[in-house]
PDB file of N, CA, C, O and CB in Angstrom:
ATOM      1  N   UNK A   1      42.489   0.122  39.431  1.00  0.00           N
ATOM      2  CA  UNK A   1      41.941   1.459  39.301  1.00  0.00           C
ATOM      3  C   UNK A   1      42.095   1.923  37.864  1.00  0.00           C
ATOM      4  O   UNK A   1      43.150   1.869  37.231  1.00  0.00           O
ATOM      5  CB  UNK A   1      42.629   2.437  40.272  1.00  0.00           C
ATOM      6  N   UNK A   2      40.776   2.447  37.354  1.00  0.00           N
ATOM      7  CA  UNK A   2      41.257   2.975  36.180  1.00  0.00           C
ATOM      8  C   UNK A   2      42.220   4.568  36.143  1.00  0.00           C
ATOM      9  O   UNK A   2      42.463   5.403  37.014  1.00  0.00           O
ATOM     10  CB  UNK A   2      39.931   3.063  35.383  1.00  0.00           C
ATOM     11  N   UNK A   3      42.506   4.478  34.986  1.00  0.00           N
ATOM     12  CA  UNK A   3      43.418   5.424  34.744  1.00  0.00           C
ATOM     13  C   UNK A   3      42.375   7.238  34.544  1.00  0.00           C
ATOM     14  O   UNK A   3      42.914   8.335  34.692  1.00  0.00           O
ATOM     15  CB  UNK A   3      44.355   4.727  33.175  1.00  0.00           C
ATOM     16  N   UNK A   4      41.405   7.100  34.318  1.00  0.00           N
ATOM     17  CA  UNK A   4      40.317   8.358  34.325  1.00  0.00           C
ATOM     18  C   UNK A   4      38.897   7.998  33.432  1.00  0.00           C
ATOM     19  O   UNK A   4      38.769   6.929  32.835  1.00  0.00           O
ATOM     20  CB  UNK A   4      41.119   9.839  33.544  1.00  0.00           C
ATOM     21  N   UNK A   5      38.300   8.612  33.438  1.00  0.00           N
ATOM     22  CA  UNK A   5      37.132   8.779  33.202  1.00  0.00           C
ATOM     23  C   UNK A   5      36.711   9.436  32.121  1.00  0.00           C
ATOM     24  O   UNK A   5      37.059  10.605  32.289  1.00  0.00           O
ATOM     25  CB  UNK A   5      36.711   9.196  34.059  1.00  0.00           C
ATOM     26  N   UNK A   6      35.986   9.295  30.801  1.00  0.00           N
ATOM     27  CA  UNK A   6      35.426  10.597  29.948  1.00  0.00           C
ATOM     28  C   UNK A   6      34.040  10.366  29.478  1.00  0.00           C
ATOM     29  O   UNK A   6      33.544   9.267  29.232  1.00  0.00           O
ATOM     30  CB  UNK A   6      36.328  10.927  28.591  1.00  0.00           C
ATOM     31  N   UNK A   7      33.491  11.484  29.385  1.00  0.00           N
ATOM     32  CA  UNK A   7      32.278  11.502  28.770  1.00  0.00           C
ATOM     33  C   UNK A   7      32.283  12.740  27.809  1.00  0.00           C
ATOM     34  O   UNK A   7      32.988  13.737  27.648  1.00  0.00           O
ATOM     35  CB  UNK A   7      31.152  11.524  29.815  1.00  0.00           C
ATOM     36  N   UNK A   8      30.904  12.075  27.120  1.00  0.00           N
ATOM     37  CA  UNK A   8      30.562  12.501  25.566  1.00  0.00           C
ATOM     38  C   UNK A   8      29.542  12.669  25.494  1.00  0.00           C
ATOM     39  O   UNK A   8      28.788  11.920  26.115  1.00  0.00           O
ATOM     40  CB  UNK A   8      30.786  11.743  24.503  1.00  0.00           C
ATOM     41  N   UNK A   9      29.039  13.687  24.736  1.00  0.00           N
ATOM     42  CA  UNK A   9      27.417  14.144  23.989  1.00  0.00           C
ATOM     43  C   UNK A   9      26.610  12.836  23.873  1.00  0.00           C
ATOM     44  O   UNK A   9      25.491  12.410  24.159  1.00  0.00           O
ATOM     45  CB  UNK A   9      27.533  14.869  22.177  1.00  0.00           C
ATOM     46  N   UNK A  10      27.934  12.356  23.219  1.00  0.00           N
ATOM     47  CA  UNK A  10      27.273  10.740  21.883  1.00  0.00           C
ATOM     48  C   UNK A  10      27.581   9.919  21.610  1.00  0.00           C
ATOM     49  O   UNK A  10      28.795   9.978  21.417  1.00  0.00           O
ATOM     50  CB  UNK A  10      27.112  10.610  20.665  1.00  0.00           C
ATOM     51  N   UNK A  11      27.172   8.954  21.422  1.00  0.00           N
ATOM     52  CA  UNK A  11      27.873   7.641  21.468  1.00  0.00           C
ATOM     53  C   UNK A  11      27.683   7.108  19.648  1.00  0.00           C
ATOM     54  O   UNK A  11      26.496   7.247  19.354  1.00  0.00           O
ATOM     55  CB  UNK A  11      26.967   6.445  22.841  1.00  0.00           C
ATOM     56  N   UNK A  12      28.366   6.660  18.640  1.00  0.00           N
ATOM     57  CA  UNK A  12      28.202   6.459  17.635  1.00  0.00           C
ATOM     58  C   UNK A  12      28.416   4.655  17.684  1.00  0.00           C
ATOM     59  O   UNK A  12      29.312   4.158  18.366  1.00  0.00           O
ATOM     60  CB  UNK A  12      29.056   7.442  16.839  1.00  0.00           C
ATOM     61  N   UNK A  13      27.498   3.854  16.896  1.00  0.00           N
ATOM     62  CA  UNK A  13      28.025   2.501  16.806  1.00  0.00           C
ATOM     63  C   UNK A  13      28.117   2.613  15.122  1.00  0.00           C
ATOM     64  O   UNK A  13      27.465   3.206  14.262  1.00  0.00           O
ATOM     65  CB  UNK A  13      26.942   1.161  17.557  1.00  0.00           C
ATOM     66  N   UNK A  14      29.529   1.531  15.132  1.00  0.00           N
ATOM     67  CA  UNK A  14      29.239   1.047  13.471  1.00  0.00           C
ATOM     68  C   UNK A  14      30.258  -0.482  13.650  1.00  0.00           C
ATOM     69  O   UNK A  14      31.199  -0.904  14.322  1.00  0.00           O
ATOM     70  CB  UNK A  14      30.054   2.554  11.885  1.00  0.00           C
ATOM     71  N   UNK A  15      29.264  -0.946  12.476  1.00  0.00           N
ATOM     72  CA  UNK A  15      29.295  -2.336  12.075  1.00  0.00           C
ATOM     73  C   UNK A  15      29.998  -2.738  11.197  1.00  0.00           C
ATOM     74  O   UNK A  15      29.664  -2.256  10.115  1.00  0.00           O
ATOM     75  CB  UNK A  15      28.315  -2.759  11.759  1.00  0.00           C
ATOM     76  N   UNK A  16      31.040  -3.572  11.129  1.00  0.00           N
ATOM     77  CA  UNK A  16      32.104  -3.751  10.309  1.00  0.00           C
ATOM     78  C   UNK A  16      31.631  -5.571  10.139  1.00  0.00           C
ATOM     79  O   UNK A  16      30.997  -6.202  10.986  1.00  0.00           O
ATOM     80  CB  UNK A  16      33.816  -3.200  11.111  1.00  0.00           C
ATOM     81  N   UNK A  17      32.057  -6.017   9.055  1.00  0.00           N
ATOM     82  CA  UNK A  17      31.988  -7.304   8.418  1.00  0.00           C
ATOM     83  C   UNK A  17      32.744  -8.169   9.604  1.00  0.00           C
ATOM     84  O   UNK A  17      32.032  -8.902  10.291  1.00  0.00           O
ATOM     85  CB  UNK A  17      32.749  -7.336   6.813  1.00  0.00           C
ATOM     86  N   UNK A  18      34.023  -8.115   9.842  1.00  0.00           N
ATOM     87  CA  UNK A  18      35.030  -8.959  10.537  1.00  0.00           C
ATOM     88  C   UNK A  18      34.266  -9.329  11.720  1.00  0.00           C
ATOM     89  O   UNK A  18      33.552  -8.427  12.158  1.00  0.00           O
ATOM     90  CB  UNK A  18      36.447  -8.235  10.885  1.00  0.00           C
ATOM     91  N   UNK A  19      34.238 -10.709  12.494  1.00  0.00           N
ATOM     92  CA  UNK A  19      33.606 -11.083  13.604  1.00  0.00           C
ATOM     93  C   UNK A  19      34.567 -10.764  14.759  1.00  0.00           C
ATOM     94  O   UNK A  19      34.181 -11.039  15.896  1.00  0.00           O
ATOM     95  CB  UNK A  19      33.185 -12.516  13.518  1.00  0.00           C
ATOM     96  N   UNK A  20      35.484 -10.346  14.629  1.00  0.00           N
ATOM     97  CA  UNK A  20      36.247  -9.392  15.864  1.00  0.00           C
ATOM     98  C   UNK A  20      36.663  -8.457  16.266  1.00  0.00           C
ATOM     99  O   UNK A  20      37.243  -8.330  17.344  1.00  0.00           O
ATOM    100  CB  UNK A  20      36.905  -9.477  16.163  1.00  0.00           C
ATOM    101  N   UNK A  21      36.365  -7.348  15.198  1.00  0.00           N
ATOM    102  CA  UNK A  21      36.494  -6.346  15.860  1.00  0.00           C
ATOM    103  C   UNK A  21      35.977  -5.607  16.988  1.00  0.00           C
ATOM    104  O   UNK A  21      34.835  -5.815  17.397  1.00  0.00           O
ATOM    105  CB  UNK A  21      36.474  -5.893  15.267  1.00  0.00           C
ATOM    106  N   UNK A  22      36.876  -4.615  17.604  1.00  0.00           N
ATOM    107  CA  UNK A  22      36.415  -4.199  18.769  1.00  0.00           C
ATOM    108  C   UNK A  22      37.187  -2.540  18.443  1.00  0.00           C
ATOM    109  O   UNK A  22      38.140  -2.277  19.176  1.00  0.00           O
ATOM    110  CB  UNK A  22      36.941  -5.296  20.239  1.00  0.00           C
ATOM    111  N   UNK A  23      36.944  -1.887  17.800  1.00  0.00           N
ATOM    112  CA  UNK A  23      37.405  -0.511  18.018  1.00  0.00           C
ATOM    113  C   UNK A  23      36.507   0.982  18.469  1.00  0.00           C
ATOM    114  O   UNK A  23      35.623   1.653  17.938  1.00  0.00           O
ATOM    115  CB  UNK A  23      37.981  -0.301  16.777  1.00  0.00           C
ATOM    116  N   UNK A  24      37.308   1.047  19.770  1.00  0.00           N
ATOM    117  CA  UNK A  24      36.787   2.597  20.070  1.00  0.00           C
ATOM    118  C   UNK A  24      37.610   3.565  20.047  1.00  0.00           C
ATOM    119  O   UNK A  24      38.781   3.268  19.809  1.00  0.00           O
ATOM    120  CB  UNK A  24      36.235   2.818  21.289  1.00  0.00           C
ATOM    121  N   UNK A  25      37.360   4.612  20.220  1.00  0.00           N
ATOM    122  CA  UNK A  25      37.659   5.768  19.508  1.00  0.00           C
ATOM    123  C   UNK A  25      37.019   6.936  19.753  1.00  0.00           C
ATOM    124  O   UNK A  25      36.011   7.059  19.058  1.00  0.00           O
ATOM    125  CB  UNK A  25      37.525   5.570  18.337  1.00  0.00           C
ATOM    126  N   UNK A  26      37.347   8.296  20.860  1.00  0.00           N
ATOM    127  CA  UNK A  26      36.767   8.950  21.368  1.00  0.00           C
ATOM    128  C   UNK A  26      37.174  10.581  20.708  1.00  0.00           C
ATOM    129  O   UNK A  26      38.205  10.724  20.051  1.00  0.00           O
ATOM    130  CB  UNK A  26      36.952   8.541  22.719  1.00  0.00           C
ATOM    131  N   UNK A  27      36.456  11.465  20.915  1.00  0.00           N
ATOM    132  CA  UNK A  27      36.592  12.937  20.430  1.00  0.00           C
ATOM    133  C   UNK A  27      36.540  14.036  21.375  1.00  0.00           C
ATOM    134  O   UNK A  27      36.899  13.435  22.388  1.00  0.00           O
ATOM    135  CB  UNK A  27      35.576  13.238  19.513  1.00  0.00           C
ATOM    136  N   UNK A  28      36.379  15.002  21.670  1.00  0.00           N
ATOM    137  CA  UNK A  28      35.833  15.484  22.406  1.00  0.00           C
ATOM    138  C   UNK A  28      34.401  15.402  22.545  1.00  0.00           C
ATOM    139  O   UNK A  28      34.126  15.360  23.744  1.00  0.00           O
ATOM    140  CB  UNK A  28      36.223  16.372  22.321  1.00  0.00           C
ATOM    141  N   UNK A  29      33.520  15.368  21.917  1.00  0.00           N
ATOM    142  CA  UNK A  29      32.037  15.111  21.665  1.00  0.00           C
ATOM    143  C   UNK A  29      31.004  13.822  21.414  1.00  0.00           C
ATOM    144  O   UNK A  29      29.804  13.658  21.637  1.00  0.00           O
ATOM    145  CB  UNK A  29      31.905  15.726  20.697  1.00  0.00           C
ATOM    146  N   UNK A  30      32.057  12.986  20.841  1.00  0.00           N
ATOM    147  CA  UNK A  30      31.945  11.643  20.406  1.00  0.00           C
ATOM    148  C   UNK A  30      32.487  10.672  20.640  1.00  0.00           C
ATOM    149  O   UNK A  30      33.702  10.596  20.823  1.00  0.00           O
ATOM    150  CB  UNK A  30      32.018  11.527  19.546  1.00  0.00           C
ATOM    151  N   UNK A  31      31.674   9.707  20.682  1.00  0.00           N
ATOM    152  CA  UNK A  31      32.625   8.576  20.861  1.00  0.00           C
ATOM    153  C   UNK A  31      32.325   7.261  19.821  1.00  0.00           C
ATOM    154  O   UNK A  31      31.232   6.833  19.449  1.00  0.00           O
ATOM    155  CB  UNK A  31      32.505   8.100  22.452  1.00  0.00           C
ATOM    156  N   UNK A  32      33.352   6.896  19.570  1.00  0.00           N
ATOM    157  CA  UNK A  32      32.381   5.493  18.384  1.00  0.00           C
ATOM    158  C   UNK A  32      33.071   4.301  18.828  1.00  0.00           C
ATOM    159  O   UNK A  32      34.232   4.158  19.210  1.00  0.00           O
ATOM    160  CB  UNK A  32      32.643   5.566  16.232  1.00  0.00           C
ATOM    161  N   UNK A  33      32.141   3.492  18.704  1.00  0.00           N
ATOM    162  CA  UNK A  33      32.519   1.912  18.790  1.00  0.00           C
ATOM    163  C   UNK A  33      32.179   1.310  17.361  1.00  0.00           C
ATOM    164  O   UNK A  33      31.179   1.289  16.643  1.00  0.00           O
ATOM    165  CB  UNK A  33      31.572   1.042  20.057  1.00  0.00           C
ATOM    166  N   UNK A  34      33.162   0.948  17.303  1.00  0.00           N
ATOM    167  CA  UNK A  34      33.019  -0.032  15.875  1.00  0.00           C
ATOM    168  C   UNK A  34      33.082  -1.513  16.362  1.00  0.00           C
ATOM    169  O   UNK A  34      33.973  -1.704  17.189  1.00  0.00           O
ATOM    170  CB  UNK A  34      34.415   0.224  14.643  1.00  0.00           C
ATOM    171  N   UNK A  35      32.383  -2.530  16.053  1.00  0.00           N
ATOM    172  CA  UNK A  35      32.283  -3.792  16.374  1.00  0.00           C
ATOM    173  C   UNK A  35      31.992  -4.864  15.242  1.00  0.00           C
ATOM    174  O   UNK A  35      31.045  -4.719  14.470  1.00  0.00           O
ATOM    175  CB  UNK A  35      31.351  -3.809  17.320  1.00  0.00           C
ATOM    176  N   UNK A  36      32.766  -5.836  15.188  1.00  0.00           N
ATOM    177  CA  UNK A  36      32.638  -7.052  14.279  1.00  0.00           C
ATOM    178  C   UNK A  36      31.199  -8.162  14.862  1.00  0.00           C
ATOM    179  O   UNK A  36      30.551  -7.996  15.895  1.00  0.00           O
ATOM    180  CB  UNK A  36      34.343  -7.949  14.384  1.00  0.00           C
ATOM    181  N   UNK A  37      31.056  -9.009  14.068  1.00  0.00           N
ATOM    182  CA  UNK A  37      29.680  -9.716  13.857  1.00  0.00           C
ATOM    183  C   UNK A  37      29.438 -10.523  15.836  1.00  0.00           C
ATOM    184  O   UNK A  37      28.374 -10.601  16.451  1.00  0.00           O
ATOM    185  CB  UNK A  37      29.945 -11.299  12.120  1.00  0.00           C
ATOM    186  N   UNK A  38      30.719 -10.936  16.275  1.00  0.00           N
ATOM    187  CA  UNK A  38      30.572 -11.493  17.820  1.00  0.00           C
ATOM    188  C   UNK A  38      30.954 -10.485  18.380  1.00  0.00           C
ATOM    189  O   UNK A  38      31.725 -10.949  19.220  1.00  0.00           O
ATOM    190  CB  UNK A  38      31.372 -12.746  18.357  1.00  0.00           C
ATOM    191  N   UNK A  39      30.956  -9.158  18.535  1.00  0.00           N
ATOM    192  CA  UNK A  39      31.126  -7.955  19.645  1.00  0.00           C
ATOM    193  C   UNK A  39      29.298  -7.525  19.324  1.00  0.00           C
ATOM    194  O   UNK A  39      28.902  -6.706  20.153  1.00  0.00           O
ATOM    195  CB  UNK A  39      32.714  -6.354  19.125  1.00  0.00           C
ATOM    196  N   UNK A  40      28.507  -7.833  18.574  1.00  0.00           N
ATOM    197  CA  UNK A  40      27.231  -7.422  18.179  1.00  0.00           C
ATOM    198  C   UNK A  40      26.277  -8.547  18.865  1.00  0.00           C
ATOM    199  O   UNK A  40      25.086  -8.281  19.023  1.00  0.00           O
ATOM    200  CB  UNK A  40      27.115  -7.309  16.517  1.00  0.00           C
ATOM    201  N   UNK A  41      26.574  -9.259  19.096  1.00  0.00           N
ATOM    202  CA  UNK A  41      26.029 -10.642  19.463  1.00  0.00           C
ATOM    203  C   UNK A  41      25.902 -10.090  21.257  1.00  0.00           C
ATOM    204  O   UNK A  41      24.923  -9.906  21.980  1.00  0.00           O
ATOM    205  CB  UNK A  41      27.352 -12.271  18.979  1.00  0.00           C
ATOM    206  N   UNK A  42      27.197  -9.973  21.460  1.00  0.00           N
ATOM    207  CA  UNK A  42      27.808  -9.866  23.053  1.00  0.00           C
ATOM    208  C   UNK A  42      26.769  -8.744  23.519  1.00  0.00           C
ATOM    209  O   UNK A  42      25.959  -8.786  24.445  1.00  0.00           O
ATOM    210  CB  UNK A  42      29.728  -9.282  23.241  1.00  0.00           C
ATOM    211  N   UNK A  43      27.022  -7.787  22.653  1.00  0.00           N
ATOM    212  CA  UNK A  43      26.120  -6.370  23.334  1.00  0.00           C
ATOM    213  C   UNK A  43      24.305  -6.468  23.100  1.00  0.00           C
ATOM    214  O   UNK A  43      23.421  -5.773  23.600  1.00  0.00           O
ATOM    215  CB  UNK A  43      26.743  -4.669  22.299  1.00  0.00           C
ATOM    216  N   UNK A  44      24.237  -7.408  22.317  1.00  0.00           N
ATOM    217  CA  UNK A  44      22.376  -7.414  22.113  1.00  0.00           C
ATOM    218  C   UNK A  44      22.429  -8.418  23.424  1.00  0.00           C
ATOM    219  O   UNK A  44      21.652  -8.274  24.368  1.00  0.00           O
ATOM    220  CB  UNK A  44      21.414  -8.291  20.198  1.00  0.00           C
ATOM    221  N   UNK A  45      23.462  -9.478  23.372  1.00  0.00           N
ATOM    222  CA  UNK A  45      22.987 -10.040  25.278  1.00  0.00           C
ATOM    223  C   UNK A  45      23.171  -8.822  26.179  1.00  0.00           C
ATOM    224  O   UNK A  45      22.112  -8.669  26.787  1.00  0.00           O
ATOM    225  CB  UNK A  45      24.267 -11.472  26.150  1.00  0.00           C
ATOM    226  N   UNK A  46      24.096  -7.849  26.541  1.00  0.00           N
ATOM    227  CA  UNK A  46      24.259  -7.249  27.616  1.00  0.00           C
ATOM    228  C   UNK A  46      23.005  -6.222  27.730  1.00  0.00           C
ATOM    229  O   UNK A  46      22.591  -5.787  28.805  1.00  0.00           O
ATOM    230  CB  UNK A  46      25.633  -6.668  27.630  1.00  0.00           C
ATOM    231  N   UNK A  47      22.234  -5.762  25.911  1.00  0.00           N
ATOM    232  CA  UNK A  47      20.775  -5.144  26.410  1.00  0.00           C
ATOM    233  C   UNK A  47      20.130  -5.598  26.787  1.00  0.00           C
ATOM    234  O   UNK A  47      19.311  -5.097  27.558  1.00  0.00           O
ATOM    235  CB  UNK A  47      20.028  -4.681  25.870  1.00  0.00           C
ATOM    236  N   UNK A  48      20.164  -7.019  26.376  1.00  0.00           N
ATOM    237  CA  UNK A  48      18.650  -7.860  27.430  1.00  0.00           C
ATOM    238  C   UNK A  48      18.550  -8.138  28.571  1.00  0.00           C
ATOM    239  O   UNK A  48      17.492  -8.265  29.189  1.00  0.00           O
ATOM    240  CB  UNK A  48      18.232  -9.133  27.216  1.00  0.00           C
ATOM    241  N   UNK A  49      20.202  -8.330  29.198  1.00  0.00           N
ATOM    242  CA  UNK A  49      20.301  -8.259  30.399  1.00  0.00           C
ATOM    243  C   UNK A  49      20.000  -7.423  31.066  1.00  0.00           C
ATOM    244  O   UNK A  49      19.448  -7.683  32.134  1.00  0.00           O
ATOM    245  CB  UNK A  49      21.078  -8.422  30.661  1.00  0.00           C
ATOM    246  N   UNK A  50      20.273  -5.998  30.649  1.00  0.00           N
ATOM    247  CA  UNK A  50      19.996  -4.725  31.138  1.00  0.00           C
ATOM    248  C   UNK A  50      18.328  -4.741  31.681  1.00  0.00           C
ATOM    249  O   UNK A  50      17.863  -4.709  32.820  1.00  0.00           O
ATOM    250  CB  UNK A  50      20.333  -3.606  29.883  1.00  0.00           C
ATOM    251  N   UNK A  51      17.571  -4.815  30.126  1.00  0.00           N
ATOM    252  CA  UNK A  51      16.209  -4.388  30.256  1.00  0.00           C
ATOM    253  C   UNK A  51      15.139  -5.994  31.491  1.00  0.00           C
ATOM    254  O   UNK A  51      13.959  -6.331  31.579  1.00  0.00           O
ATOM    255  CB  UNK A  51      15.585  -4.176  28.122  1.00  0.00           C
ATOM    256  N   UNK A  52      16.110  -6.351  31.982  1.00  0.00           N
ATOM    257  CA  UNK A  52      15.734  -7.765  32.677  1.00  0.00           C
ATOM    258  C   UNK A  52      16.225  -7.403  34.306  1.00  0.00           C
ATOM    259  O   UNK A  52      16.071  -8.261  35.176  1.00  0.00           O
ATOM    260  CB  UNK A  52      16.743  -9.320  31.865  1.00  0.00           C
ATOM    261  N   UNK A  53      16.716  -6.307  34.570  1.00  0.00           N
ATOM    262  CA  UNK A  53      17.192  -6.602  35.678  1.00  0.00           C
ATOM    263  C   UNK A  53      18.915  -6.431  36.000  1.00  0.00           C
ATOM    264  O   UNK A  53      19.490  -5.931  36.967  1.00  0.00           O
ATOM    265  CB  UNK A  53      16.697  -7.884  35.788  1.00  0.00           C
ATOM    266  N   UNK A  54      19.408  -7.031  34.836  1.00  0.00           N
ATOM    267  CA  UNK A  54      21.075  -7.449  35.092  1.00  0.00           C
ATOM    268  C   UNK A  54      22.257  -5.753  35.000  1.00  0.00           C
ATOM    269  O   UNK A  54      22.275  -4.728  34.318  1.00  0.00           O
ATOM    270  CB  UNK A  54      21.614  -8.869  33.353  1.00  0.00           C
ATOM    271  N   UNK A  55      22.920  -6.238  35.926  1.00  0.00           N
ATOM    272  CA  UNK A  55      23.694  -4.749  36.231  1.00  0.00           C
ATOM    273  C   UNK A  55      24.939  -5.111  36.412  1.00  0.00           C
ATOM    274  O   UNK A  55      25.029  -6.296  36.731  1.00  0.00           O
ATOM    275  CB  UNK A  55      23.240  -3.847  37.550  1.00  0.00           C
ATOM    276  N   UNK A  56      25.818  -4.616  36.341  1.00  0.00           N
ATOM    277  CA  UNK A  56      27.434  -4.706  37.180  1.00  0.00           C
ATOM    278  C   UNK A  56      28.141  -6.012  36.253  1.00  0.00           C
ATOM    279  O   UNK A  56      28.570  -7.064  36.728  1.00  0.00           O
ATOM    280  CB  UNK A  56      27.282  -5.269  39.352  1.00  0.00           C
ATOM    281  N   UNK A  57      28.125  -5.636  34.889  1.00  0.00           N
ATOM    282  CA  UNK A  57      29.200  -6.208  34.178  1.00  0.00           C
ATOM    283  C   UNK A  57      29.711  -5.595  32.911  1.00  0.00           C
ATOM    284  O   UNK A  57      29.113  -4.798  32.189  1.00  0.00           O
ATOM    285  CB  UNK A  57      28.857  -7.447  33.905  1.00  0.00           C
ATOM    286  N   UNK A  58      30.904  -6.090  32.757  1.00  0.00           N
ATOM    287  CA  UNK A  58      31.908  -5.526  31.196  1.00  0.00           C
ATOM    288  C   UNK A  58      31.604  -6.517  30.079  1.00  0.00           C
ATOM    289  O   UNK A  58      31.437  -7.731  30.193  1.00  0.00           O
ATOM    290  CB  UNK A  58      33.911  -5.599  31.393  1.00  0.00           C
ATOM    291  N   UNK A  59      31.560  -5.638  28.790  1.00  0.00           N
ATOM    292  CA  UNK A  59      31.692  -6.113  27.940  1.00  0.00           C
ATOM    293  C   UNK A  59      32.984  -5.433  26.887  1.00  0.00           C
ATOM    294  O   UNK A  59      33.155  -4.240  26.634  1.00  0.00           O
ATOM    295  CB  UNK A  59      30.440  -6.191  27.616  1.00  0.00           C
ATOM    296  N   UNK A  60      33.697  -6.472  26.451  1.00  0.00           N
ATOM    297  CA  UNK A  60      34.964  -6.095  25.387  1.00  0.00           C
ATOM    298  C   UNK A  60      35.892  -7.255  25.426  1.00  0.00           C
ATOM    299  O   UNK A  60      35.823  -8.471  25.606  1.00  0.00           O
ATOM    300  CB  UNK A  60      35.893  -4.649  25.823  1.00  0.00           C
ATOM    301  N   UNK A  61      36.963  -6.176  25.131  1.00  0.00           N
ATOM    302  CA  UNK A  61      38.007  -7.446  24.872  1.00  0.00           C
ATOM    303  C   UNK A  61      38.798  -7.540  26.738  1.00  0.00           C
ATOM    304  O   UNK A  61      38.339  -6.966  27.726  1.00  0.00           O
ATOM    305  CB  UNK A  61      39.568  -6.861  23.188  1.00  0.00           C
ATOM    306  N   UNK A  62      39.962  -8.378  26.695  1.00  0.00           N
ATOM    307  CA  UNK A  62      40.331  -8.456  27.757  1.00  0.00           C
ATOM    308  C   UNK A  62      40.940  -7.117  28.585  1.00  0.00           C
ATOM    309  O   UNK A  62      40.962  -6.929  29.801  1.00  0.00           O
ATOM    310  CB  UNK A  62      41.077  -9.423  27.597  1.00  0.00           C
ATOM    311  N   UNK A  63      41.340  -6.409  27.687  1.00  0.00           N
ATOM    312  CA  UNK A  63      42.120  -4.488  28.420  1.00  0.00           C
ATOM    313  C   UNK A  63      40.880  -3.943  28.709  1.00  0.00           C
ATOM    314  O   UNK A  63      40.100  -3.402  27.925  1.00  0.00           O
ATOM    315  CB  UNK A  63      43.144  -3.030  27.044  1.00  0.00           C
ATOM    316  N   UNK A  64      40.721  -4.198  30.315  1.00  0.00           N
ATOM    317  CA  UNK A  64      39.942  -3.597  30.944  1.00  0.00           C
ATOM    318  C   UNK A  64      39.502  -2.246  30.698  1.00  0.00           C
ATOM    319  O   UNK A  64      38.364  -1.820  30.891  1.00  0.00           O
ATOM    320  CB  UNK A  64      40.319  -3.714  31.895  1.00  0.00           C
ATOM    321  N   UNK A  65      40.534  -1.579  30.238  1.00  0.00           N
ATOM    322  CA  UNK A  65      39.737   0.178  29.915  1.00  0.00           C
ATOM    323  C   UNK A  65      39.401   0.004  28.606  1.00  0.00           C
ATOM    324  O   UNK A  65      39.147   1.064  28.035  1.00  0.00           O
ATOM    325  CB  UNK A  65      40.839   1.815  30.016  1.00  0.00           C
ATOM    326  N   UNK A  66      39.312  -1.011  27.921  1.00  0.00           N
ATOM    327  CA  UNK A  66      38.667  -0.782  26.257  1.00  0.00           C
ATOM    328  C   UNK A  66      37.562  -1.284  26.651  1.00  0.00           C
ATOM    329  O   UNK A  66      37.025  -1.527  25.570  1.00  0.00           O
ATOM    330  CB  UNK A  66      39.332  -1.598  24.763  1.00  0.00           C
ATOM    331  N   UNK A  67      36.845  -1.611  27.447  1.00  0.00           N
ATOM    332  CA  UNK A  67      35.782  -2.397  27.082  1.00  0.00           C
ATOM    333  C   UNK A  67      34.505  -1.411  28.019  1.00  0.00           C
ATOM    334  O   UNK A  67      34.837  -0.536  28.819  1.00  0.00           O
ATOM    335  CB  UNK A  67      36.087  -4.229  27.562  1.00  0.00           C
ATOM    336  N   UNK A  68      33.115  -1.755  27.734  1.00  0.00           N
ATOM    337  CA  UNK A  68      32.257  -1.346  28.199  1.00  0.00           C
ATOM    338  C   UNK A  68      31.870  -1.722  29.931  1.00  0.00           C
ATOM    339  O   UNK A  68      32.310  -2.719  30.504  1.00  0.00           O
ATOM    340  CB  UNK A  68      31.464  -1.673  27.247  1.00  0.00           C
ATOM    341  N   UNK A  69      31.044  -0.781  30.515  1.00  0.00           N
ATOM    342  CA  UNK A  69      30.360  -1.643  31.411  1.00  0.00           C
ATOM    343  C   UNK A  69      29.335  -0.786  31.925  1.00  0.00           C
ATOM    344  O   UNK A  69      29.251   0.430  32.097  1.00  0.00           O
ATOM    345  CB  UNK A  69      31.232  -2.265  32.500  1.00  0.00           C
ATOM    346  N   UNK A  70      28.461  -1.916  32.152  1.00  0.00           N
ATOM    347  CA  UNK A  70      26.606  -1.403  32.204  1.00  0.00           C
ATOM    348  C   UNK A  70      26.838  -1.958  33.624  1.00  0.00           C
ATOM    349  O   UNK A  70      27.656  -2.815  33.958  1.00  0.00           O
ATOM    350  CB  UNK A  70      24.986  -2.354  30.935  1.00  0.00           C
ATOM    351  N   UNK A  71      25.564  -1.006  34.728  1.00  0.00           N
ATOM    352  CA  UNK A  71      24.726  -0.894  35.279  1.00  0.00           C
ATOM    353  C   UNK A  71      23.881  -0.185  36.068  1.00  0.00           C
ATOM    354  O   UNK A  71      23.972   0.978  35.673  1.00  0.00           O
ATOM    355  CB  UNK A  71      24.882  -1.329  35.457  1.00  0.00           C
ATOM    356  N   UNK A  72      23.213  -0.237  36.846  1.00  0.00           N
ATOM    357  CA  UNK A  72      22.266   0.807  37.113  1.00  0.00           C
ATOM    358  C   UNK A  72      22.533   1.718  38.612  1.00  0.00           C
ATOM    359  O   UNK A  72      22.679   1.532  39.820  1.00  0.00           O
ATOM    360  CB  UNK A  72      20.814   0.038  37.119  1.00  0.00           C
ATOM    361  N   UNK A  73      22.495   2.485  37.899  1.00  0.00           N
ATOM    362  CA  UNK A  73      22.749   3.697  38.824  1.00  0.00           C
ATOM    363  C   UNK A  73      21.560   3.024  39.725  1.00  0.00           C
ATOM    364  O   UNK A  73      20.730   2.245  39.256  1.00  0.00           O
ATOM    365  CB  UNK A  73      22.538   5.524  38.123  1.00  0.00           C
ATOM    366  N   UNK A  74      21.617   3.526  41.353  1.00  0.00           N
ATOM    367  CA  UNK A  74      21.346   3.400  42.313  1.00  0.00           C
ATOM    368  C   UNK A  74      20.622   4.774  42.817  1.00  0.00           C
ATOM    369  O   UNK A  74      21.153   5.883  42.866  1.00  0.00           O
ATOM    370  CB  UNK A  74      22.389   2.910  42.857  1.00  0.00           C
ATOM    371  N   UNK A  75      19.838   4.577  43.029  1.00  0.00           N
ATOM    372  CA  UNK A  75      18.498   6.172  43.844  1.00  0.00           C
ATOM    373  C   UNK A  75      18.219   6.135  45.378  1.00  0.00           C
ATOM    374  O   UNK A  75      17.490   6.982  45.894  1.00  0.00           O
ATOM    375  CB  UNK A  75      16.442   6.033  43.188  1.00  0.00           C
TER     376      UNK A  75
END
């Protein structure tokens, strides 16, 4: 179980040189992910998956509450 839930206005990405970074970092309003050259790789697969159909997975590092996860809300 996670520990809670937050949401934000906005989501900010930025791109750092290093091929591992993984830093997020939330505000009251904002939130930013900073990602190295293979966290950029990972998430252009998890959009294509998205825009294809694919739902119900994480992307990040192994600490389950740092990491992302996409899928589609249900109607």
């Amino acid at each position: 179980m996670f520990s809670g839930i937050e949401t934000v206005a906005k989501l900010r990405l930025a791109y750092v040189a290093s091929s591992t970074d993984w830093l997020f970092a939330t505000s009251p309003n904002v939130a930013t992910l900073t990602i190295g050259e293979s966290w950029r790789i990972k998430l252009r697969e998890a959009a294509i998956a998205l825009s294809t159909g694919g739902g119900d997975f994480r992307v990040g590092p192994e600490d389950r509450e740092r990491g992302i996860w996409f899928w589609w809300w249900r109607r």
